[in-house]
SEDO-512919 format. One record per residue: residue number from 1; residue in three letters; y, x, z of N, C-alpha, C, O in turn. Coordinates in steps of 0.2 Angstrom, whole numbers. Each point is the difference from the previous one (the first is absolute). Layout:
! residues N
[rec NUM,"ALA",[Y,X,Z],[Y,X,Z],[Y,X,Z],[Y,X,Z]]
...
//
This chain:
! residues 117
[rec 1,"UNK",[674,-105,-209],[-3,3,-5],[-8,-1,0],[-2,0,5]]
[rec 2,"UNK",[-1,-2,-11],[-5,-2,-1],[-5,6,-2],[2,4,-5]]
[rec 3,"UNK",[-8,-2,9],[-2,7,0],[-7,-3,-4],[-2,-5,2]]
[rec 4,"UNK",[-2,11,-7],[-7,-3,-2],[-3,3,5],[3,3,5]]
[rec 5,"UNK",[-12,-4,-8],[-5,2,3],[1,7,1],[3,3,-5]]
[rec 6,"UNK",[-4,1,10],[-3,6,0],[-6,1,3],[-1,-1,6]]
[rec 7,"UNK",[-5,5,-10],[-7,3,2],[1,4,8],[4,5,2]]
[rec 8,"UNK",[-9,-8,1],[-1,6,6],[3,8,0],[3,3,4]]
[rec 9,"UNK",[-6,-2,-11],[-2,8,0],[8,2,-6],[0,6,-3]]
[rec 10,"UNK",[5,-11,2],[4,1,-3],[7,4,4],[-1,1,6]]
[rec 11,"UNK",[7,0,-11],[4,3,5],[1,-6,6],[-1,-7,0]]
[rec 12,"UNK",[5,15,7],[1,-5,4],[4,-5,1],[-1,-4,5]]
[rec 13,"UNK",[8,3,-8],[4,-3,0],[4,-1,-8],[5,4,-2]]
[rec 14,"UNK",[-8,-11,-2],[2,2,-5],[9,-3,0],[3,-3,4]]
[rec 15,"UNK",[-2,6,-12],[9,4,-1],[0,-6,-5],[-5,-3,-3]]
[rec 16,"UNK",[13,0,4],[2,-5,-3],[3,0,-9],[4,3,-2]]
[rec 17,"UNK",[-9,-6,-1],[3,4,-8],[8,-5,1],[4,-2,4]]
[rec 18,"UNK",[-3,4,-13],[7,-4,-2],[0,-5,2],[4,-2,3]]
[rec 19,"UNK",[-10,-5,-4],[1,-6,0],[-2,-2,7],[-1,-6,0]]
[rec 20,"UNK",[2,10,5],[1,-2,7],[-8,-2,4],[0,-2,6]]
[rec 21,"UNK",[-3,4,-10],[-11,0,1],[-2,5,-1],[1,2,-6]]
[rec 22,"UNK",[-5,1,9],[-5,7,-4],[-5,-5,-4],[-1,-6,0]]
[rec 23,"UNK",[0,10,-4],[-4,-2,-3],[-9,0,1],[-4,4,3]]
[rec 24,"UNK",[2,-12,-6],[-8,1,2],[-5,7,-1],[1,3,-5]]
[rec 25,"UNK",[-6,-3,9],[-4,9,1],[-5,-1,-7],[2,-5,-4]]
[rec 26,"UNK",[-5,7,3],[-3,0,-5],[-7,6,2],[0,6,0]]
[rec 27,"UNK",[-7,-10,-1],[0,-5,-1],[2,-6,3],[3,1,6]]
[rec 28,"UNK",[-3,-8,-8],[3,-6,3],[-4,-2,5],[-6,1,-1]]
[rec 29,"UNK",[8,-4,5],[-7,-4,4],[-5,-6,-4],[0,-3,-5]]
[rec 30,"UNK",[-3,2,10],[-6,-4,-6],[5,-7,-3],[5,-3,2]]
[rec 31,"UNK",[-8,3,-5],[6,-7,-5],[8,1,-3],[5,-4,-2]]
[rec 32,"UNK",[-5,10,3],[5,3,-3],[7,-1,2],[4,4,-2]]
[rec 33,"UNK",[-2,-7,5],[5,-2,5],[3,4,7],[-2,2,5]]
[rec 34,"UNK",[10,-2,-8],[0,4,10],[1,-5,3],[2,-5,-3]]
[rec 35,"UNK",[-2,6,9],[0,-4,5],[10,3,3],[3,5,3]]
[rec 36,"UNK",[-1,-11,-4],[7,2,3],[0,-3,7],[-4,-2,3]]
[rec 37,"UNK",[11,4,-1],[3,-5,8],[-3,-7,-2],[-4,-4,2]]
[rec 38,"UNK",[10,3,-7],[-2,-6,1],[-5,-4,-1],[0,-6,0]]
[rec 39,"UNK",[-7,10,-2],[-5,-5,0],[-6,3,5],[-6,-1,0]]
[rec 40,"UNK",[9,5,4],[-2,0,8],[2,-5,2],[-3,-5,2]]
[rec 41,"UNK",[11,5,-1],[4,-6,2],[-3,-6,1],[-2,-3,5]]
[rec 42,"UNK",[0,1,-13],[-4,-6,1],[-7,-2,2],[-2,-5,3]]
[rec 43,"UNK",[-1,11,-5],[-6,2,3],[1,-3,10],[-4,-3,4]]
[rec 44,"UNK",[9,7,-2],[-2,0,7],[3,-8,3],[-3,-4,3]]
[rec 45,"UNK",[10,3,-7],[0,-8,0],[-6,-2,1],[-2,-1,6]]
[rec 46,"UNK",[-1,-1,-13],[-8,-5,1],[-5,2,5],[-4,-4,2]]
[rec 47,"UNK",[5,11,3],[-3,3,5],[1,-4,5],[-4,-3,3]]
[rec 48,"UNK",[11,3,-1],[3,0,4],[-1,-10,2],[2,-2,5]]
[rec 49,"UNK",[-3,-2,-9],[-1,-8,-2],[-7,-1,2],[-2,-4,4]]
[rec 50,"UNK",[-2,8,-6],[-9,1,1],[2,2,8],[-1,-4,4]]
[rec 51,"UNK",[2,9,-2],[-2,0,7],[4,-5,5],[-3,-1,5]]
[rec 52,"UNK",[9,-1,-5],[4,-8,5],[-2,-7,0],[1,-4,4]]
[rec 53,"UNK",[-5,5,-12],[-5,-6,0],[-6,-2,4],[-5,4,1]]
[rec 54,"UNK",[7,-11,2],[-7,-2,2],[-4,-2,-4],[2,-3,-5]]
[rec 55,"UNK",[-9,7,6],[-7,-2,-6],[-3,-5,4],[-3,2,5]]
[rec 56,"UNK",[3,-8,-6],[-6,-5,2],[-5,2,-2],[-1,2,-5]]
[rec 57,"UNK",[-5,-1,10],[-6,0,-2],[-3,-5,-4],[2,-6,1]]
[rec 58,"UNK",[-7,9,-7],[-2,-4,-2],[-10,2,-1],[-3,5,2]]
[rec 59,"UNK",[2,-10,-6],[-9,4,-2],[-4,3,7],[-2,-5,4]]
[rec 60,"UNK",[0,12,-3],[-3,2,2],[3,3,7],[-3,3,5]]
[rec 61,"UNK",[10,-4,-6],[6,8,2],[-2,0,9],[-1,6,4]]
[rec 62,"UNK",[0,-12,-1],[1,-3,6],[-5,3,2],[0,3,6]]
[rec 63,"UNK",[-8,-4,-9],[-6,2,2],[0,9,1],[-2,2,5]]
[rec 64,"UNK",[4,1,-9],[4,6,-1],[2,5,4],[-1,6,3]]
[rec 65,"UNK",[8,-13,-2],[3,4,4],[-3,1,10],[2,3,4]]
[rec 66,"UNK",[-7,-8,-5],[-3,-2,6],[-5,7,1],[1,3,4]]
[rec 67,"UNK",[-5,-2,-8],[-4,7,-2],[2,6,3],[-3,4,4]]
[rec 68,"UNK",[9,-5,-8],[5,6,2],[0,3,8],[-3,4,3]]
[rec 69,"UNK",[6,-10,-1],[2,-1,8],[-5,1,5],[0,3,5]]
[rec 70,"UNK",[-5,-6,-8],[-5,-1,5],[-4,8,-2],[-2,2,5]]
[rec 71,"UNK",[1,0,-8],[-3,9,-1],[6,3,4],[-2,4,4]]
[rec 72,"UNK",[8,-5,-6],[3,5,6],[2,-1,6],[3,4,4]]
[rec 73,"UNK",[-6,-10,-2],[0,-2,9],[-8,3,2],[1,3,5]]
[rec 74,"UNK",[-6,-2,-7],[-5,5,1],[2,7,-1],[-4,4,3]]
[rec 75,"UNK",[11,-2,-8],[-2,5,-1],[4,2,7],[-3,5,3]]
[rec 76,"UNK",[8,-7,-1],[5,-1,3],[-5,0,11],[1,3,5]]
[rec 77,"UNK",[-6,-8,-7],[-4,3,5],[-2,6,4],[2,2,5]]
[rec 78,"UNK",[-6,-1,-13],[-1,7,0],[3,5,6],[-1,2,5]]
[rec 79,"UNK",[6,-2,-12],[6,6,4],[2,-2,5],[5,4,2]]
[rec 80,"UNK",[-6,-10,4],[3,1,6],[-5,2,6],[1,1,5]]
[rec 81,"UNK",[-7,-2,-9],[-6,1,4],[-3,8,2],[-4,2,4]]
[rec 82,"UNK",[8,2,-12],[-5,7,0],[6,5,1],[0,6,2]]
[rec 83,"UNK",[5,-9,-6],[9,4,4],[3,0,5],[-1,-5,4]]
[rec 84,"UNK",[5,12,-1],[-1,-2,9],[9,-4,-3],[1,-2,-6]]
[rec 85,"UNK",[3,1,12],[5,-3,0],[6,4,-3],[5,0,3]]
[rec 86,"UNK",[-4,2,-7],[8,6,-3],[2,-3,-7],[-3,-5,-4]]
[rec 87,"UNK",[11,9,4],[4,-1,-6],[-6,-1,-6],[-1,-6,-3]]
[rec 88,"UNK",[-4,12,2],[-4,-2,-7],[-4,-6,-2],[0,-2,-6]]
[rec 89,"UNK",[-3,-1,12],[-3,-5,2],[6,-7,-3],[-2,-5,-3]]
[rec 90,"UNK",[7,6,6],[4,-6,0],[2,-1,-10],[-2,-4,-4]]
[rec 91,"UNK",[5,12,3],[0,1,-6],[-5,-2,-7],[3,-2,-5]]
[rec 92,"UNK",[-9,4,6],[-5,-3,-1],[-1,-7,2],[-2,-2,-6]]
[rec 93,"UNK",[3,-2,10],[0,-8,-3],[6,-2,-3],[-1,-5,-3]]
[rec 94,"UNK",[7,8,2],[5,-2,-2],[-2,2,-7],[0,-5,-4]]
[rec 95,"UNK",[-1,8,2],[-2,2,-8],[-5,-6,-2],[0,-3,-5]]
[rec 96,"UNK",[-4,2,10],[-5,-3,-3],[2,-10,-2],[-3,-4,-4]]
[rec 97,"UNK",[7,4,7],[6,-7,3],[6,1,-7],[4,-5,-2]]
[rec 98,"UNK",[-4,11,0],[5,2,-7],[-5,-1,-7],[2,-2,-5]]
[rec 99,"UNK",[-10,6,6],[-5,-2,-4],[-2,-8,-2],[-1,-3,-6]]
[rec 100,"UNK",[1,0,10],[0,-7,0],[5,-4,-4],[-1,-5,-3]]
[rec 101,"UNK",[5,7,4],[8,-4,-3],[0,2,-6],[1,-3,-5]]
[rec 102,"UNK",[-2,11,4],[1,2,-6],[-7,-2,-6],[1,0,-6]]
[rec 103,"UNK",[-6,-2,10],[-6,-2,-5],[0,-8,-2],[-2,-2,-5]]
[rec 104,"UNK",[6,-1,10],[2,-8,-2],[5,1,-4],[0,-2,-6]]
[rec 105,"UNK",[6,4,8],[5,0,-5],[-2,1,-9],[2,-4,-5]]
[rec 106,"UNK",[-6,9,5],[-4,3,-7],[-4,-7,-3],[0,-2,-6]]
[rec 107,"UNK",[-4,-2,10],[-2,-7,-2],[7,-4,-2],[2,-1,-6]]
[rec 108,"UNK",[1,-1,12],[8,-4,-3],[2,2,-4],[0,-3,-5]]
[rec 109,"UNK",[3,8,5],[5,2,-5],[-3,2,-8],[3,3,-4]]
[rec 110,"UNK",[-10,-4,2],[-1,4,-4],[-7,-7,-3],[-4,1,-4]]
[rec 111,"UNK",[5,-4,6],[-4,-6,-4],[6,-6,-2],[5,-1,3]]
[rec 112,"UNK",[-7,-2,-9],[0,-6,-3],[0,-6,1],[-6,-1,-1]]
[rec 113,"UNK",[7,-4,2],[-5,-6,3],[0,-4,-6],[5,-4,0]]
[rec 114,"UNK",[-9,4,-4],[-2,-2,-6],[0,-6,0],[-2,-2,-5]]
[rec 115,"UNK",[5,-4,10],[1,-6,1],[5,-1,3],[-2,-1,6]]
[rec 116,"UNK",[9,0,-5],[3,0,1],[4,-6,3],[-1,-5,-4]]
[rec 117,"UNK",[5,4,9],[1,-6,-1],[6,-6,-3],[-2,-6,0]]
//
């Protein structure tokens, strides 16, 4: 069964009319449109394509992502120099080893290569 949008602040579990959907909230969302399953479905498809893809660096992305890396190997210093040895410590580079990935990934995944080949 294909369910519309519902607002945050709407009931919590919307009730199925006759034609097997509740119906969209009102007001609509912006563009007037609900958002069903299936164009999550697709949505998360095209998501789901975007992140198993390899992004070849292109342009600038490589100096970037070099930037990236090398700010959190000092930052990554840091914290081995002025943190004593514990879970928090280990914790804290691991986040920072997830910040890293997650701030390149946001270049790959979300740029263009406006030249393509």
């Amino acid at each position: 069964m294909l369910r519309s949008w519902r607002p945050a602040t709407g009931p919590t579990q919307p009730t199925p009319s006759a034609g097997g959907s509740p119906p969209c909230p009102d007001p609509r969302p912006a563009g007037g449109a609900c958002i069903t399953m299936s164009h999550r479905h697709l949505l998360m498809l095209y998501n789901i394509e975007n992140i198993f893809t390899y992004h070849a660096p292109f342009g600038d992305q490589t100096d970037r992502y070099n930037k990236i890396r090398e700010s959190a190997k000092a930052t990554a210093a840091v914290i081995l120099e002025l943190a004593p040895e514990s879970r928090e410590r280990s914790l804290a580079l691991t986040n920072l080893e997830q910040a890293i990935f997650w701030a390149n990934a946001a270049i790959a995944r979300n740029e263009t290569n406006p030249n393509p080949s």
